[in-house]
TORKOL-4160 file (C-alpha; in steps of 0.2 Angstrom, whole numbers, padded with zeros to 4 digits, m for minus):
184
<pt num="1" X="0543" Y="0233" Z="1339"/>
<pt num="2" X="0558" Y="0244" Z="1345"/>
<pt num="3" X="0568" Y="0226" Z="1346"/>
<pt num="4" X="0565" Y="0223" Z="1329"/>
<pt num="5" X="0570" Y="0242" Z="1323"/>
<pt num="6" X="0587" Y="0239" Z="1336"/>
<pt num="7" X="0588" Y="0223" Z="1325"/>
<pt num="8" X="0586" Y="0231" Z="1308"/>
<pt num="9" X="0597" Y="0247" Z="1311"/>
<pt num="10" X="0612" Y="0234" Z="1317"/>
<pt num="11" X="0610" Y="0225" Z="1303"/>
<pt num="12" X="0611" Y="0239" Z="1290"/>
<pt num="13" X="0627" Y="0244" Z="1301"/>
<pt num="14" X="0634" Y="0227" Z="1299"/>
<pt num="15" X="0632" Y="0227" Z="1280"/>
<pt num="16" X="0639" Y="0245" Z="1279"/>
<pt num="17" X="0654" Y="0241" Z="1289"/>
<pt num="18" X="0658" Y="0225" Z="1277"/>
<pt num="19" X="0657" Y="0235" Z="1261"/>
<pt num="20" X="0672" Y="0241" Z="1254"/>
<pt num="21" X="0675" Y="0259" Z="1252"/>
<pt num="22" X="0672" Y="0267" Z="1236"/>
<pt num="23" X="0687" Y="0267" Z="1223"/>
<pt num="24" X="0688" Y="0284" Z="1216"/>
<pt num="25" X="0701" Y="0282" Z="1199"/>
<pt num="26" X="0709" Y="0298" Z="1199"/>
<pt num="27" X="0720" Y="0296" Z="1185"/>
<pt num="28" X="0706" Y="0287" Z="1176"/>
<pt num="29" X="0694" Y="0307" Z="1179"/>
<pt num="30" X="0708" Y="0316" Z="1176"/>
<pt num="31" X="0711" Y="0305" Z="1158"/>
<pt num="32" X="0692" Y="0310" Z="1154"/>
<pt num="33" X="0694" Y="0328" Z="1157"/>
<pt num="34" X="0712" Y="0329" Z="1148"/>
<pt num="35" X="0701" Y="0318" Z="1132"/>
<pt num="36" X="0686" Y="0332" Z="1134"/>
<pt num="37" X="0698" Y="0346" Z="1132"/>
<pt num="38" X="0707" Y="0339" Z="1118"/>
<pt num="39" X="0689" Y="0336" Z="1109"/>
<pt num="40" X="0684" Y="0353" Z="1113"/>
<pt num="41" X="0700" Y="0360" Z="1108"/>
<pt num="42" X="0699" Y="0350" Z="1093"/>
<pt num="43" X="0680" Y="0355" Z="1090"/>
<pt num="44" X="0684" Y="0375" Z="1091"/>
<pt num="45" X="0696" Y="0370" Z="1077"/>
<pt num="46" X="0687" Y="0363" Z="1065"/>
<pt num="47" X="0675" Y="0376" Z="1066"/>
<pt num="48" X="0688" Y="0389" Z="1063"/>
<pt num="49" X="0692" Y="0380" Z="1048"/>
<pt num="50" X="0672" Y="0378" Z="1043"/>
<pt num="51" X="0673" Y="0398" Z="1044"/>
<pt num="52" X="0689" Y="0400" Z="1034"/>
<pt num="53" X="0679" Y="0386" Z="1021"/>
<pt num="54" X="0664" Y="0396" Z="1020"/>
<pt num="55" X="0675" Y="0415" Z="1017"/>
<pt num="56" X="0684" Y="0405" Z="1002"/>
<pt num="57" X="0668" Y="0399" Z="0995"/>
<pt num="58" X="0663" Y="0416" Z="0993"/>
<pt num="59" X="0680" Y="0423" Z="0985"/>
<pt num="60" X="0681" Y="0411" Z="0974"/>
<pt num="61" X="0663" Y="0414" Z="0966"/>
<pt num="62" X="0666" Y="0435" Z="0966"/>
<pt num="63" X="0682" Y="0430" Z="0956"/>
<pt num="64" X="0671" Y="0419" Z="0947"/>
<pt num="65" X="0660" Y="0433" Z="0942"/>
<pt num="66" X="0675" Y="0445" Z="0938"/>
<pt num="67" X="0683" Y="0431" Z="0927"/>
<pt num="68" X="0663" Y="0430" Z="0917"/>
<pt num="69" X="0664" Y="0449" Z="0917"/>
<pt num="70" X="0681" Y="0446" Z="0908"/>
<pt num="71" X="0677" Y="0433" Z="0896"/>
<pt num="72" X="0662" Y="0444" Z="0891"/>
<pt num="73" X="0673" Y="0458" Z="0887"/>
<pt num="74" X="0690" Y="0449" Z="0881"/>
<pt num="75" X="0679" Y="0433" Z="0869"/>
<pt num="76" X="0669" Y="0445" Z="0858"/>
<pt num="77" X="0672" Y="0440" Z="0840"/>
<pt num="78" X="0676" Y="0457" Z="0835"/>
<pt num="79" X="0690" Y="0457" Z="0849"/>
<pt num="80" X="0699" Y="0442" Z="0843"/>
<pt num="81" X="0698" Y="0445" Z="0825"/>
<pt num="82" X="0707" Y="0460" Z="0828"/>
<pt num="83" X="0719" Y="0454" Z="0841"/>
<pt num="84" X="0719" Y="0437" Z="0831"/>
<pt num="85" X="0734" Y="0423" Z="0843"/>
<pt num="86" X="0737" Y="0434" Z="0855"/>
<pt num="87" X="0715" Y="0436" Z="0859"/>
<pt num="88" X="0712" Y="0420" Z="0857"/>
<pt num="89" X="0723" Y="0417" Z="0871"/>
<pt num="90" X="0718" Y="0431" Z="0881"/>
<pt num="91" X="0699" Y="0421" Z="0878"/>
<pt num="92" X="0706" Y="0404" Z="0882"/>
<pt num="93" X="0715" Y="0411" Z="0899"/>
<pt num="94" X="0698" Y="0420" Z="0904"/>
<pt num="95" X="0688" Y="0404" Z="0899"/>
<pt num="96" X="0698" Y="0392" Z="0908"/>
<pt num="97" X="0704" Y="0403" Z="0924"/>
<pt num="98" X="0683" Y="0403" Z="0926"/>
<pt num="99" X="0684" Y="0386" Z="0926"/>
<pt num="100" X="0696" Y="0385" Z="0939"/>
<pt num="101" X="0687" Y="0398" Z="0952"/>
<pt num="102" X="0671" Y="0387" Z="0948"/>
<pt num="103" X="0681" Y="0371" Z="0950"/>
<pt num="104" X="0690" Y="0378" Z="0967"/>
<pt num="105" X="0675" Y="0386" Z="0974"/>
<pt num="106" X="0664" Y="0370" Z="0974"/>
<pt num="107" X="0681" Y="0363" Z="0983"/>
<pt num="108" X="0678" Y="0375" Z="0996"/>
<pt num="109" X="0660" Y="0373" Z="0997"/>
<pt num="110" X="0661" Y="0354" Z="0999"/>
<pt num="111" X="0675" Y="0358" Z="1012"/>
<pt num="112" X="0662" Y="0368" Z="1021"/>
<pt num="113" X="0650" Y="0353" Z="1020"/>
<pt num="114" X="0664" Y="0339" Z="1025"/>
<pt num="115" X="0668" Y="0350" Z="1040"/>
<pt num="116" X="0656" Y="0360" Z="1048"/>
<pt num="117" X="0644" Y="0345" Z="1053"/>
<pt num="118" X="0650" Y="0336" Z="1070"/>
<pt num="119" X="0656" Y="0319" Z="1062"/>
<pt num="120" X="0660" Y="0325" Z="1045"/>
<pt num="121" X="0653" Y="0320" Z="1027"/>
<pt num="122" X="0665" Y="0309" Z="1019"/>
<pt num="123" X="0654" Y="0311" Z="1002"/>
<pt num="124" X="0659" Y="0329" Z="1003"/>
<pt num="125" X="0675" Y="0324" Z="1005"/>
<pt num="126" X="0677" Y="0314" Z="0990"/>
<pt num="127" X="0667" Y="0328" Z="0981"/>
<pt num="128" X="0681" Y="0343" Z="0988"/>
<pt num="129" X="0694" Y="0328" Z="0978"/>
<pt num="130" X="0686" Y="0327" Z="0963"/>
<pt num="131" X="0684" Y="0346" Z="0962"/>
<pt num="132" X="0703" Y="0351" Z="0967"/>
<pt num="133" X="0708" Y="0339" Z="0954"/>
<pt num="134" X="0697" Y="0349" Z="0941"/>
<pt num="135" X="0704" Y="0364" Z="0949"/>
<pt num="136" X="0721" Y="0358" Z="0947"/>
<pt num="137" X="0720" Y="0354" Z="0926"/>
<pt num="138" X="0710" Y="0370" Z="0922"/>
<pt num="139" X="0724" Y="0382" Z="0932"/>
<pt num="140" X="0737" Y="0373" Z="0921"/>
<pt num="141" X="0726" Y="0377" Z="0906"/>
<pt num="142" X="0724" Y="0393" Z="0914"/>
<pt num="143" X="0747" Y="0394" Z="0914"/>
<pt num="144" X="0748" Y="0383" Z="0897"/>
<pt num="145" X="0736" Y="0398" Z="0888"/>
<pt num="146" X="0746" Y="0412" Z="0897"/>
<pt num="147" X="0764" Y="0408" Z="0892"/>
<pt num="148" X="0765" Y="0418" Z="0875"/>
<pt num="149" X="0755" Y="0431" Z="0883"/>
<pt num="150" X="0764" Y="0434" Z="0897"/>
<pt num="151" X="0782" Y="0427" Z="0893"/>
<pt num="152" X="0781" Y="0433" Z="0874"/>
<pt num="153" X="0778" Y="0448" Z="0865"/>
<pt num="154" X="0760" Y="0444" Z="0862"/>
<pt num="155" X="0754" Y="0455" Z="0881"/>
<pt num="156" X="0756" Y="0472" Z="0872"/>
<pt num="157" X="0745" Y="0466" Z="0857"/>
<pt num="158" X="0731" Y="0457" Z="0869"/>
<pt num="159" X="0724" Y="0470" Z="0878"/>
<pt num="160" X="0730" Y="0489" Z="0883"/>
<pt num="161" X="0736" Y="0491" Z="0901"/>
<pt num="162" X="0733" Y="0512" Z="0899"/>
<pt num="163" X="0720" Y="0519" Z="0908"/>
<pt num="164" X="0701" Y="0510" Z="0906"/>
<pt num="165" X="0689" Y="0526" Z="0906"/>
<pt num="166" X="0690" Y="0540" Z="0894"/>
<pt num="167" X="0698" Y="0557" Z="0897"/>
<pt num="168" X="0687" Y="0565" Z="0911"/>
<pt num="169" X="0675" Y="0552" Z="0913"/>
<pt num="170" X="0672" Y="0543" Z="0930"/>
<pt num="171" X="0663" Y="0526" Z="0933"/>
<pt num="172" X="0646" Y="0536" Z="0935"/>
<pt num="173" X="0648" Y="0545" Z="0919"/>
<pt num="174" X="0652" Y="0539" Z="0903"/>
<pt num="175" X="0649" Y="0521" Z="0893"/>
<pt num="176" X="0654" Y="0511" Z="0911"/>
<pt num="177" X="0640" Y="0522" Z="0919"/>
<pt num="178" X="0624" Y="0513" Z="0928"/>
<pt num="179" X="0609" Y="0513" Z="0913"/>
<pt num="180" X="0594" Y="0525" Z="0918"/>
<pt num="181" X="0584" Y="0512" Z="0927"/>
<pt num="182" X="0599" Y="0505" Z="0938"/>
<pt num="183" X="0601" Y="0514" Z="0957"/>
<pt num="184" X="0620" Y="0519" Z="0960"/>
């Protein structure tokens, strides 16, 4: 029995000695490392940008609300019929300059939806292209509708730049007050 363990051990110490030694490809490890930093560097990146994406989003659609708040205020009939050109533009500039923080906060949402995922949405993509374009036609409407307002005379007779409350009141009191129910 112990011939036949001699016998065994020499010949795993035979095959040993005739296998070559292990090739360890150091520039070959080195490349991978170099490939996962650059991926993870890359990574940390894009997810800067999903942040920055997601902070746009939401500016555009609070400048959406202030530009419905506007319209509401600046499109009343009794407004432009007493303003008359230089209303209707003051409408028309309000109007289309909603469209384009709608058009350019979808952009920013379907950014956010492109990017944030690992691997992307190229749907969203074409969705952030189809929306900047939008964005892009209404904020030349937005320009086209302000010219003669801002570049004319008509400013003084669109709307008053003088002060927006009256005499003593603050936004607490007076007509921009909260209603009765409403908390402050």
């Amino acid at each position: 029995m112990q011939e036949a363990r001699a016998a065994i051990q020499g010949h795993k110490q035979a095959v040993l000695a005739r296998l070559p030694p292990p090739r360890i490809e150091v520039s070959k490890t080195i490349s991978n490392q170099r490939d996962m930093q650059v991926r993870t560097a890359g990574r940390k990146n894009v997810i800067a940008l999903c942040t920055f994406d997601v902070a746009q989003s939401v500016l555009y659609l609070m400048r959406a609300s202030l530009g419905i708040t506007a319209a509401v205020r600046d499109c009343q009939e009794s407004k432009i019929s007493a303003t008359g050109q230089a209303g209707q533009m003051l409408c028309s500039v309000d109007v289309s300059g909603l469209i384009t923080s709608f058009a350019w906060a979808t952009a920013s949402i379907s950014l956010t939806v492109a990017r944030c995922p690992v691997g992307g949405n190229l749907d969203a993509m074409c969705s952030f292209d189809i929306a900047a374009a939008v964005g892009v036609v209404a904020g030349i409407a937005t320009s086209g509708s302000s010219f003669k307002l801002t570049c004319g005379g008509l400013a003084k007779t669109a709307f008053d730049l003088g002060r927006r409350l009256e005499g003593n009141e603050t936004a607490t009191a007076g007509p921009l007050a909260p209603s009765a129910g409403t908390a402050v």
